[in-house]
DODOBA-738423 format. One record per residue: residue in one letter; x, y, z of N, C-alpha, C in turn; residue number from 1. Coordinates in Angstrom, 2 decimals, always signed. Layout:
// DODOBA-738423
 residuo  n_east n_north    n_up ca_east ca_north   ca_up  c_east c_north    c_up num
       a       X       Y       Z       X        Y       Z       X       Y       Z NUM
...
// end
This chain:
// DODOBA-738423
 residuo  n_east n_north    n_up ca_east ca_north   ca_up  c_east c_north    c_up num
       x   -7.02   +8.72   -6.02   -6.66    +7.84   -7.13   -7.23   +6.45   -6.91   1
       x   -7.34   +6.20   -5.47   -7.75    +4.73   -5.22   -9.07   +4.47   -5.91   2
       x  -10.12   +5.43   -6.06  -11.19    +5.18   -6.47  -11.93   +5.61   -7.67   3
       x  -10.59   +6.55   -7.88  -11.09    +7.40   -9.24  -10.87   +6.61  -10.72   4
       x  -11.85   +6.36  -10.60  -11.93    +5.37  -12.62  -11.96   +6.64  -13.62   5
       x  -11.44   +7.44  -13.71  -11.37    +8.36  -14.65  -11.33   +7.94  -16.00   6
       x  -11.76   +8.31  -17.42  -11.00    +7.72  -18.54   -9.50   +8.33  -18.51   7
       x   -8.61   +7.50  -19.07   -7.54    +8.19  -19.44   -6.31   +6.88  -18.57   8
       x   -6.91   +6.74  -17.32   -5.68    +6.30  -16.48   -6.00   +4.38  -16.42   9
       x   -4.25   +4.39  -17.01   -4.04    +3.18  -16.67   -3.79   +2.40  -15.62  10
       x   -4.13   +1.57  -14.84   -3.32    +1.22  -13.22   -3.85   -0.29  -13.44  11
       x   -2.93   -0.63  -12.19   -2.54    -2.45  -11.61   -3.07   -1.73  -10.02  12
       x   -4.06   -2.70   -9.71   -4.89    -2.00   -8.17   -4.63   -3.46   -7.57  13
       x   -3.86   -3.78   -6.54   -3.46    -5.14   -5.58   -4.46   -4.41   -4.40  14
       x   -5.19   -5.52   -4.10   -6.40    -4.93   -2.69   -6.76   -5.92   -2.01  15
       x   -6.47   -5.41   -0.51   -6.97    -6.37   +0.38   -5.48   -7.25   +0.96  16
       x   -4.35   -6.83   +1.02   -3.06    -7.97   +1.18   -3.04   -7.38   +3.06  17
       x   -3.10   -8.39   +3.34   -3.03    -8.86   +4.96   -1.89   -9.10   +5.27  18
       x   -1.36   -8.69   +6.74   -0.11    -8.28   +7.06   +0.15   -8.45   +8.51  19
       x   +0.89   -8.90   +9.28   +0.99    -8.68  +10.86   +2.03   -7.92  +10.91  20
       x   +1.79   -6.24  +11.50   +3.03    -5.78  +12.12   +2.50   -5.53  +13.88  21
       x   +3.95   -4.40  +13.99   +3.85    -4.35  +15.06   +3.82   -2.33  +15.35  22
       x   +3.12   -2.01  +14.50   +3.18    -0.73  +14.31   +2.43   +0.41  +15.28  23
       x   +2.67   +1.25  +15.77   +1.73    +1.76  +16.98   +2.52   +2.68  +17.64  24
       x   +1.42   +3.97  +17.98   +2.38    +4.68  +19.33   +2.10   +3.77  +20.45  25
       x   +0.81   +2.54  +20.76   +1.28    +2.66  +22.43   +1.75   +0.72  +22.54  26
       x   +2.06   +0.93  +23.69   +3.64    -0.39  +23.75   +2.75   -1.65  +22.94  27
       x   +1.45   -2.17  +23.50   +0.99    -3.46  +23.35   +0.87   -3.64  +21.77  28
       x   +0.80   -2.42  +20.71   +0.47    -2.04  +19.67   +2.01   -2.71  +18.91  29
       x   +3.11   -2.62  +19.82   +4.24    -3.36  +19.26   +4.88   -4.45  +19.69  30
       x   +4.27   -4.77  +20.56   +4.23    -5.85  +21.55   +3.52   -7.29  +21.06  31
       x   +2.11   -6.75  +20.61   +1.53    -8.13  +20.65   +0.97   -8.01  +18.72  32
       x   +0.91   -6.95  +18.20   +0.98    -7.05  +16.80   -0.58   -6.63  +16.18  33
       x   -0.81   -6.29  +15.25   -2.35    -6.55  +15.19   -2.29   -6.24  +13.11  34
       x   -3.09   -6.72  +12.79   -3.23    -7.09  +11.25   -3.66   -5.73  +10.82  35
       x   -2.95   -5.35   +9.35   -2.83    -4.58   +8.73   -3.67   -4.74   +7.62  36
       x   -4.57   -3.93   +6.64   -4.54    -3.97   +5.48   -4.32   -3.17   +4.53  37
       x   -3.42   -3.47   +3.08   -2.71    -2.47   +2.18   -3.25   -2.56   +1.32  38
       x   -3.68   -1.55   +0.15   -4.10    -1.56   -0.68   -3.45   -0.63   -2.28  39
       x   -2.83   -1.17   -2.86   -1.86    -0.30   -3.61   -2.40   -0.15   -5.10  40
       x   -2.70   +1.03   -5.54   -2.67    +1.54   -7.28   -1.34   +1.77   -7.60  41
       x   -1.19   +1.42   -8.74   -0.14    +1.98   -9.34   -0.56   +2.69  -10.87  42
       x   -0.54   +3.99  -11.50   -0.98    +4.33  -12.39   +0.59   +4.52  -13.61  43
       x   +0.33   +3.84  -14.92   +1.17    +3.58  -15.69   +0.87   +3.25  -17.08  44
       x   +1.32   +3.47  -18.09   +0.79    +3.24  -19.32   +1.03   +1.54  -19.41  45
       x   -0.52   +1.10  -20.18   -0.32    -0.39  -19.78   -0.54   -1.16  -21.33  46
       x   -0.10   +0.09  -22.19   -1.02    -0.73  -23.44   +0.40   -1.49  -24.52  47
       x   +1.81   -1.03  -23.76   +2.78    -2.22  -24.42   +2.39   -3.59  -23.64  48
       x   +1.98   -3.47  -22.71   +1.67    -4.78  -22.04   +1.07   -5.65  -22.55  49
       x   -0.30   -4.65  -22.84   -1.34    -5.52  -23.57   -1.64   -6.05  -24.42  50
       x   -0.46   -4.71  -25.82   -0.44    -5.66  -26.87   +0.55   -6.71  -26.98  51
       x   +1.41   -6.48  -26.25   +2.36    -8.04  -26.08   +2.19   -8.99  -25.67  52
       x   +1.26   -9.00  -24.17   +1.01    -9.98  -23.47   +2.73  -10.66  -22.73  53
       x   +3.67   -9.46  -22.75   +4.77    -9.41  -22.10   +5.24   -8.84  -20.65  54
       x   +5.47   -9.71  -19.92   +5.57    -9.24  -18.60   +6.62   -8.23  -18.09  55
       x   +8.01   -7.91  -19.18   +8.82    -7.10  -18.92   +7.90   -5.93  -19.36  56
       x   +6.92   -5.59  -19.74   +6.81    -4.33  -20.26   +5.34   -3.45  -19.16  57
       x   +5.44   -4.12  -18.04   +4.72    -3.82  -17.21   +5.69   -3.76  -15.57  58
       x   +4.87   -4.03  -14.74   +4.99    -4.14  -13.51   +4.62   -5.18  -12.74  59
       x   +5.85   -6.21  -12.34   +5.98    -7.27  -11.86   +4.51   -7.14  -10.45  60
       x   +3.72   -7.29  -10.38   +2.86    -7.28   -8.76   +3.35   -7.83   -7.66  61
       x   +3.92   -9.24   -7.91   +4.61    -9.71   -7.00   +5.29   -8.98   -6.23  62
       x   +6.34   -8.09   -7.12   +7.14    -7.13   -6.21   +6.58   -5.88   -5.82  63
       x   +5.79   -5.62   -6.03   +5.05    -4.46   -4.73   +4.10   -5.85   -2.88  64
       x   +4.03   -6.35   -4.01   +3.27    -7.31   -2.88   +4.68   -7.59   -1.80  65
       x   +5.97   -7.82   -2.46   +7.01    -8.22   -1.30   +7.87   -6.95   -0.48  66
       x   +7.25   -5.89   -1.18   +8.09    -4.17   -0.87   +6.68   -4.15   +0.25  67
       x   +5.54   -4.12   -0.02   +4.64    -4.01   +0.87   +4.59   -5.00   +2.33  68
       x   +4.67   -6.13   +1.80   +5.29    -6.95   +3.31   +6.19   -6.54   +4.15  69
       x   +7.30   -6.54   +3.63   +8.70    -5.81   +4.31   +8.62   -4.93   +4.98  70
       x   +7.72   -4.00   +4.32   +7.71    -2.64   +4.97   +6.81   -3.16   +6.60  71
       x   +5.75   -3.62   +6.01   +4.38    -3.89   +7.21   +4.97   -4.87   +8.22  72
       x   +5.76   -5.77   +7.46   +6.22    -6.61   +9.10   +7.57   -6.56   +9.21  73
       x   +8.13   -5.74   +8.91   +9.79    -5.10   +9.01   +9.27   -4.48  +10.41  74
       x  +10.63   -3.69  +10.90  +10.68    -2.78  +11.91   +9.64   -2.00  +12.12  75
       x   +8.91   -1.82  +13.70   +7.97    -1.14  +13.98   +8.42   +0.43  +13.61  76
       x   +7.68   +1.53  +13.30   +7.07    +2.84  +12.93   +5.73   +2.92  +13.92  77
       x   +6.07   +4.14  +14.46   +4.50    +5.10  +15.12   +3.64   +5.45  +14.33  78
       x   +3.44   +5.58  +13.53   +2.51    +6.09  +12.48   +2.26   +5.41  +11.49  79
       x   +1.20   +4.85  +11.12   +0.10    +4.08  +10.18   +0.70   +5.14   +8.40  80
       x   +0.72   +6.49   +8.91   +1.23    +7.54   +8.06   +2.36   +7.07   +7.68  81
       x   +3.91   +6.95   +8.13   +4.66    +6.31   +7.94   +4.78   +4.98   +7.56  82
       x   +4.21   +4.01   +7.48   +3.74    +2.73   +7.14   +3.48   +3.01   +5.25  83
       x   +2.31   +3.84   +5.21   +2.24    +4.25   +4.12   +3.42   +4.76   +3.20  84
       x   +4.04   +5.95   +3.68   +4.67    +6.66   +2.92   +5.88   +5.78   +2.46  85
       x   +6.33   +4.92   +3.19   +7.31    +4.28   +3.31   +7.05   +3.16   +1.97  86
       x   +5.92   +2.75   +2.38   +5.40    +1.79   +0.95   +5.25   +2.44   -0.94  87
       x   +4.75   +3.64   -0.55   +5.03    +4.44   -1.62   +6.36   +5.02   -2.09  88
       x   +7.03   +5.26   -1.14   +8.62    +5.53   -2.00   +9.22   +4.45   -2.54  89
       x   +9.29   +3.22   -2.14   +9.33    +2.00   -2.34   +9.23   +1.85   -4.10  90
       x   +7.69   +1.42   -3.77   +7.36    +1.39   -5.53   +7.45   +2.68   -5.96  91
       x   +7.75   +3.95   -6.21   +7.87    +4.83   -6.91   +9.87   +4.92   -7.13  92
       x  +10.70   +4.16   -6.18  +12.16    +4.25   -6.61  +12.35   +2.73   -7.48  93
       x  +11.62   +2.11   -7.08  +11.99    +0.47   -7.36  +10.94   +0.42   -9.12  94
       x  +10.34   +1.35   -9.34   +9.47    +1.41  -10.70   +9.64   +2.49  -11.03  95
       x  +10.75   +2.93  -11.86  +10.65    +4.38  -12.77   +9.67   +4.58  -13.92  96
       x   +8.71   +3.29  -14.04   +7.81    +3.37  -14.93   +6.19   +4.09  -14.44  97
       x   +6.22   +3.67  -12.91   +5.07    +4.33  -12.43   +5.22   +5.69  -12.53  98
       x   +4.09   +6.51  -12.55   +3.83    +7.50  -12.64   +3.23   +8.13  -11.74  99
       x   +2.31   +7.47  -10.82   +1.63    +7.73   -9.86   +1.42   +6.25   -8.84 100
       x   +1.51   +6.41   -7.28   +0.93    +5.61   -6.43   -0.05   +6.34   -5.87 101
       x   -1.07   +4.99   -5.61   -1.92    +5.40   -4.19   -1.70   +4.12   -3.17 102
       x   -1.79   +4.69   -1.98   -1.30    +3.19   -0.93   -2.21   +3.81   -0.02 103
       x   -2.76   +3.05   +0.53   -4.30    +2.88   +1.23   -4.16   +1.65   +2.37 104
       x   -3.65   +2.16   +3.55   -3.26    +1.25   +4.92   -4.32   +1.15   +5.85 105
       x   -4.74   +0.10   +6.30   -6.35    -0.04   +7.11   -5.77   -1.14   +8.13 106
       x   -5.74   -0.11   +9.68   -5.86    -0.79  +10.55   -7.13   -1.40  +11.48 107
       x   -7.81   -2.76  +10.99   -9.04    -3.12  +11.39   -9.36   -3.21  +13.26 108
       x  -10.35   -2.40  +13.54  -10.69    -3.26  +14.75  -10.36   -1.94  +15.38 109
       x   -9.71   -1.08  +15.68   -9.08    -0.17  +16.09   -9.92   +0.34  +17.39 110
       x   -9.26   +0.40  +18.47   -9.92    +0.69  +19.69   -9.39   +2.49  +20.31 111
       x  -11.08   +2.68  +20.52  -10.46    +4.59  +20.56  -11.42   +4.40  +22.52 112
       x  -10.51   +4.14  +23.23  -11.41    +4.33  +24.66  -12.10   +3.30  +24.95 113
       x  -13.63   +3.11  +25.11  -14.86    +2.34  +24.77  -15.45   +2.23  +23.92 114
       x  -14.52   +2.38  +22.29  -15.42    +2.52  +21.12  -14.68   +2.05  +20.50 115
       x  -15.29   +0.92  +20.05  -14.02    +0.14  +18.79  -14.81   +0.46  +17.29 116
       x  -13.75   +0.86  +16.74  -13.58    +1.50  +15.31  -14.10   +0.41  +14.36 117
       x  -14.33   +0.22  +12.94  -14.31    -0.67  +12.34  -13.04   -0.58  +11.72 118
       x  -12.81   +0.30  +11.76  -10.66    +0.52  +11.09  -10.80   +2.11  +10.91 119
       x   -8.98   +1.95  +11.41   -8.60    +3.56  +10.46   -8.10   +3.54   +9.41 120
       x   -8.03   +4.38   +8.73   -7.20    +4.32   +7.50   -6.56   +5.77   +7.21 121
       x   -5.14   +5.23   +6.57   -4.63    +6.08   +6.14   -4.31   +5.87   +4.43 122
       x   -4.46   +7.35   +3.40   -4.53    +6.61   +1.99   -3.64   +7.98   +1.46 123
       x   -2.71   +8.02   +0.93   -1.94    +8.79   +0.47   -1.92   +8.66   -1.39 124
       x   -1.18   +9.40   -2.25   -1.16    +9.78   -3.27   +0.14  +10.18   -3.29 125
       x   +1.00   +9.55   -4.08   +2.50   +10.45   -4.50   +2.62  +10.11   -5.84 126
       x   +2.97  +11.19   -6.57   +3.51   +11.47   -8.41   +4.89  +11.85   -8.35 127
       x   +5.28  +11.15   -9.59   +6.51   +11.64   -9.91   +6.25  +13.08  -10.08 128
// end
């Protein structure tokens, strides 16, 4: 969904929101913290919005932007997976208007041994 411009689908795409947690299986990973990046679709009919130019008839951004913080520098989680999923139930209970998320978590820099990653990512999809 993150990338799919299909005709048909409406969405609000927030990209690129920077984050310090402390998320990780190994200790220093929760210890010393390392920057996150989230990237959230939300797919939703957007055309009362548009012809109103009314903000109740959409989806506040702000508040995925502050459900997405919380989650990322709230309490550490082992899994980048969990990070995600956690962000997606979020906006899918807190917006009965969405219809679909995609949440797209990129941990930059990521060190595998003697080989540093340019990031991992994890990018999930949940529908009502």
């Amino acid at each position: 969904m993150m990338s799919d411009w299909g005709i048909g689908h409406d969405r609000i795409i927030l990209s690129g929101m920077q984050f310090i947690g402390y998320h990780g299986t190994r200790p220093e990973e929760n210890r010393l913290g390392q920057r996150f990046v989230v990237d959230v679709a939300i797919e939703l009919d957007l055309r009362a919005a548009g012809s109103s130019d009314d903000l109740s008839q959409t989806v506040d951004y702000n508040q995925i932007h502050d459900r997405a913080r919380a989650i990322v520098c709230g309490p550490p989680l082992k899994l980048t997976e969990a990070v995600a999923e956690q962000i997606a139930t979020a906006v899918l209970v807190d917006h009965p208007q969405v219809r679909a998320v995609a949440v797209r978590v990129t941990k930059p820099g990521v060190r595998l041994g003697e080989t540093i990653l340019a990031g991992s990512i994890v990018e999930i999809v949940r529908r009502r």
